[in-house]
C-alpha positions as CSV (number, residue, x, y, z in Angstrom):
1,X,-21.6,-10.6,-61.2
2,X,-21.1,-13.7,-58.9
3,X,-23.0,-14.0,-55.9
4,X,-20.1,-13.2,-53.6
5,X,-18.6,-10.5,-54.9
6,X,-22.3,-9.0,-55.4
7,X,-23.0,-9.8,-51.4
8,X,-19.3,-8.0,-51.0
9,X,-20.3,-4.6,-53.1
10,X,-23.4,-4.3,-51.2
11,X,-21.4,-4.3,-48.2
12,X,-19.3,-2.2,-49.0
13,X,-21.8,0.6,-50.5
14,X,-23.6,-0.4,-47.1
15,X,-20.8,0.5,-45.3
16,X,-19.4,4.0,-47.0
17,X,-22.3,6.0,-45.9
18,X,-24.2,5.5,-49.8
19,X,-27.3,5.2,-47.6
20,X,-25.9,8.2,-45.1
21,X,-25.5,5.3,-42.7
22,X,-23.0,6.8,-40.3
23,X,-20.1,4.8,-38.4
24,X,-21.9,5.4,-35.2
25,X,-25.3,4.6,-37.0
26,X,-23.8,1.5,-38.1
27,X,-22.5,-0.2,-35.1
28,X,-21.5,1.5,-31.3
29,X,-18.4,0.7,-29.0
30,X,-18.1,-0.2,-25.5
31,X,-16.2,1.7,-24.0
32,X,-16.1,4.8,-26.1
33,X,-12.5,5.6,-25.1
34,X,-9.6,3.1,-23.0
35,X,-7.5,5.9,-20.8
36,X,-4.5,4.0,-19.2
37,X,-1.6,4.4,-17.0
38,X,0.7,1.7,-17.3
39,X,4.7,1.3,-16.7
40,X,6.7,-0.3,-19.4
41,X,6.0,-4.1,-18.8
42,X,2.8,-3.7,-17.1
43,X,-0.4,-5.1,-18.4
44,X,-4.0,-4.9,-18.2
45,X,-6.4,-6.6,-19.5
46,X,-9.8,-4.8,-20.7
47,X,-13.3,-5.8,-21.8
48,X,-14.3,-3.9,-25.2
49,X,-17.6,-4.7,-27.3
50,X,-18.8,-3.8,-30.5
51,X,-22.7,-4.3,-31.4
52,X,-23.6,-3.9,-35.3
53,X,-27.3,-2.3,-36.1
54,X,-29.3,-3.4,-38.4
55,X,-27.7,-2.4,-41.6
56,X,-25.5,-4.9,-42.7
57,X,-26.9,-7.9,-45.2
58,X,-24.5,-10.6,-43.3
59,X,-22.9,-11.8,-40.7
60,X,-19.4,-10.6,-40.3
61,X,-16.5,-12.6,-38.8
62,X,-15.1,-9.8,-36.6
63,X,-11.4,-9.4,-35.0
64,X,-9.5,-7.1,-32.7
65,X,-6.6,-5.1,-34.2
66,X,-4.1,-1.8,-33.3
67,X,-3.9,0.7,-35.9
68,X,-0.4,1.3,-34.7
69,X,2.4,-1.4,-34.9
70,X,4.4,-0.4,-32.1
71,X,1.0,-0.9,-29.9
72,X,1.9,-4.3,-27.7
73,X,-2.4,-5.4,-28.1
74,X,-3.5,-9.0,-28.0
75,X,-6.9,-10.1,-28.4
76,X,-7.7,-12.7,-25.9
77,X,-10.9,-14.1,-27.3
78,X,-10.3,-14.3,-30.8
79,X,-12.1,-13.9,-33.7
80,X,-16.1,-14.3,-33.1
81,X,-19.1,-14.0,-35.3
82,X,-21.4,-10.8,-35.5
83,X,-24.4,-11.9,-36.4
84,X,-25.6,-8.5,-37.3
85,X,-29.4,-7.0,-36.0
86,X,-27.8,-5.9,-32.9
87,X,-25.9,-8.3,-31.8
88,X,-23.0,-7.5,-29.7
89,X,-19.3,-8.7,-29.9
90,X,-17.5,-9.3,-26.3
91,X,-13.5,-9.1,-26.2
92,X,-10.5,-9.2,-23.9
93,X,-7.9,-7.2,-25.0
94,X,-4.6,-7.8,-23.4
95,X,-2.6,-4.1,-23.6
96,X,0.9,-3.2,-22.3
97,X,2.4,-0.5,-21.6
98,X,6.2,0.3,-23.4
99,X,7.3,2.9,-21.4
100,X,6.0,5.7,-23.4
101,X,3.5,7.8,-23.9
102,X,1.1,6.0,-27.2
103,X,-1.8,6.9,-28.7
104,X,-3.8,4.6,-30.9
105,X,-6.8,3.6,-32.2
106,X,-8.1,-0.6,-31.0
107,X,-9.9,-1.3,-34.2
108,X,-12.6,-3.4,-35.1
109,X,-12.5,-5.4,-38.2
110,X,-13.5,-7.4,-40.8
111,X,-11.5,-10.8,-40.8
112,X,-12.6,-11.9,-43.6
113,X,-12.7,-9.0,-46.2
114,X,-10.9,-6.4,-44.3
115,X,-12.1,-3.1,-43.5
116,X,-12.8,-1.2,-40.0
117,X,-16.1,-1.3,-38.6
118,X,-15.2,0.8,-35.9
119,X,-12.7,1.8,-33.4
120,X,-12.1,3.5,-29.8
121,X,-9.2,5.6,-29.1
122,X,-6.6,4.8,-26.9
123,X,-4.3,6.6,-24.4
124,X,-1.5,5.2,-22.4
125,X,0.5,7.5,-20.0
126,X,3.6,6.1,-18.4
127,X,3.3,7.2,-14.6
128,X,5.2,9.7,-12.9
129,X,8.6,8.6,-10.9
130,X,7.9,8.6,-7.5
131,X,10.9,11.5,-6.2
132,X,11.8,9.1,-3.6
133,X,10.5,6.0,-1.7
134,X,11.7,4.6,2.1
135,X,11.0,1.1,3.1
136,X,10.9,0.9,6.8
137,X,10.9,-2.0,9.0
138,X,11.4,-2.3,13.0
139,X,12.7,-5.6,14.6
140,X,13.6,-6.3,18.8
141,X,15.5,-9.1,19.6
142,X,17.5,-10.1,22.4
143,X,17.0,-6.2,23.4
144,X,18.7,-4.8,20.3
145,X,16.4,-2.7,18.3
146,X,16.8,-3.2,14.5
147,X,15.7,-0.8,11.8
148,X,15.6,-1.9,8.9
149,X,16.0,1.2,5.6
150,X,15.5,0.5,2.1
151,X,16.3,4.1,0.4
152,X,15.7,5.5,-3.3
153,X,15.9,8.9,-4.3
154,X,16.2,10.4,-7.6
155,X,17.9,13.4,-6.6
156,X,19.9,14.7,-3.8
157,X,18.3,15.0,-0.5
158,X,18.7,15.1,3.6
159,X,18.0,11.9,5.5
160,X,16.6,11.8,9.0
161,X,15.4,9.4,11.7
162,X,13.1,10.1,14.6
163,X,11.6,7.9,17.9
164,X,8.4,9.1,19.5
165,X,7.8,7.9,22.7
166,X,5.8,9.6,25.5
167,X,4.2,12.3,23.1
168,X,8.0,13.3,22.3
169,X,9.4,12.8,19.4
170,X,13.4,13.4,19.2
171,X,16.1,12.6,16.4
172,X,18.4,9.8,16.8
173,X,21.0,11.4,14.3
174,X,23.3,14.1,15.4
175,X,22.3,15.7,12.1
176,X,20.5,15.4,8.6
177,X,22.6,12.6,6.4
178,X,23.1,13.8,3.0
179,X,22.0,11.5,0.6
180,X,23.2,11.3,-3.5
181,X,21.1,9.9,-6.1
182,X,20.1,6.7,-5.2
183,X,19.0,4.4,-7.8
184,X,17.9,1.6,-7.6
185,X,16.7,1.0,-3.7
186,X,20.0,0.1,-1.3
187,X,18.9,-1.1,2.2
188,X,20.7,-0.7,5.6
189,X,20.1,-2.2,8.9
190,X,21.2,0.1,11.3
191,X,20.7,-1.7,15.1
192,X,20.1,0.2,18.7
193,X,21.9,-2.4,21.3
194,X,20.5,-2.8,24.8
195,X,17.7,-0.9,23.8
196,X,15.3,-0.1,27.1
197,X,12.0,-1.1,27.8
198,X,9.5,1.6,26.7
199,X,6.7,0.4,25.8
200,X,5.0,1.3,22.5
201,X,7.0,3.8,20.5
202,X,7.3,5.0,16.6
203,X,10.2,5.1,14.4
204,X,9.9,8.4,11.4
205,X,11.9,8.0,8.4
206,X,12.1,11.5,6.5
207,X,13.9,12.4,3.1
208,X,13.9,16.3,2.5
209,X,14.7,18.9,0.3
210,X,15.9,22.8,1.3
211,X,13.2,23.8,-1.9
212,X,10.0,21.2,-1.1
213,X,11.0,20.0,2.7
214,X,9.9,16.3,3.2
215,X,9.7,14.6,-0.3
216,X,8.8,10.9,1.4
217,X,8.7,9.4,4.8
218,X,7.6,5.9,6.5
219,X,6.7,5.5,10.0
220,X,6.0,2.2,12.2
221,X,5.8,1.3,15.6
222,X,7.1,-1.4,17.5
223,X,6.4,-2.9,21.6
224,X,9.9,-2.8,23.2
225,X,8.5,-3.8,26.1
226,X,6.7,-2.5,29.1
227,X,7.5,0.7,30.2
228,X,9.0,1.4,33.6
């Protein structure tokens, strides 16, 4: 037998438990699991190591891989050489998220002759849709009070606007607007003309429901001047 494929065998008996050398005995992952939350599009990139005990006969040239192909993994650092004894392998893995929930192993391998060394499972759960979102801005100029509203809901909903001002808060709606899906965000820019001076107040945006009342709200505060 040639002295390469001899140096192969042995690896491979090495490394299918003939000695009862088990995967963890062989080598040990950092971290031992990757749990995610990531939108489709998003990214993140994570550190993962692999160190190899002493029961391997030769260095092994060791790479990065998904055992999934629908897994969107990169492996940042390339392909670098385990010297075996103990020595530890240091990558950045590059992982994005598709939109759906995935589960997958990120599996260390053998570059040159193939096989898995080891692996740590991964989890990627998409996150959950916000119900609703306001954006809220407040703007005074030439003594006209500007609100600015970005609005998003994912189902239907009551709208409301509120001032505080001297430990009072009031609504500056005749009544609740209904609002329809709305998706994506619209904005509006209602404006208060001739607004008064009154010093420090707060502007409450609400969106509610008749079964979980306020599903989102945004407040800020503004100076309109100095009080009387």
């Amino acid at each position: 037998m040639k002295p390469k494929a001899l140096l192969i065998a042995i690896f491979l008996i090495l490394t299918t438990n003939a000695f009862s050398v088990s995967a963890q005995e062989f080598a040990t992952v950092s971290p031992t699991a990757l749990n995610l939350t990531l939108a489709q599009g998003e990214s993140t990139v994570e550190q993962v190591s692999l160190t190899i005990h002493p029961f391997c006969v030769r260095p092994i040239e060791v790479d990065v891989d998904a055992s999934s192909v629908g897994a969107l993994l990169a492996n940042l650092t390339g392909v670098l050489l385990n010297g075996c004894g103990g020595d530890t392998s240091t990558f950045d893995i590059s992982i994005m998220g598709t939109g759906l929930a995935q589960n997958y192993d990120l599996q260390f391998v053998d570059a040159e002759f193939g096989g898995v060394l080891a692996s740590i499972p991964v989890t990627i759960t998409p996150p959950v849709a916000q119900p609703c979102f306001i954006e809220l801005s407040l703007r005074m100029q030439d003594r006209a009070l500007s609100i600015g509203l970005g609005l998003n809901t994912l189902e239907p909903g009551d709208f409301n606007l509120f001032i505080s001002l001297f430990n009072q808060t009031y609504s500056l709606l005749k009544a609740p607007v209904p609002l329809p899906v709305i998706d994506p965000i619209q904005f509006f820019a209602p404006t208060i003309a001739a607004f008064p001076d009154l010093g420090t107040i707060g502007i409450l945006a609400t969106i509610t429901t008749a079964q979980d009342g306020i599903r989102c709200s945004a407040w800020q505060t503004i100076d309109t001047g100095s009080a009387p």
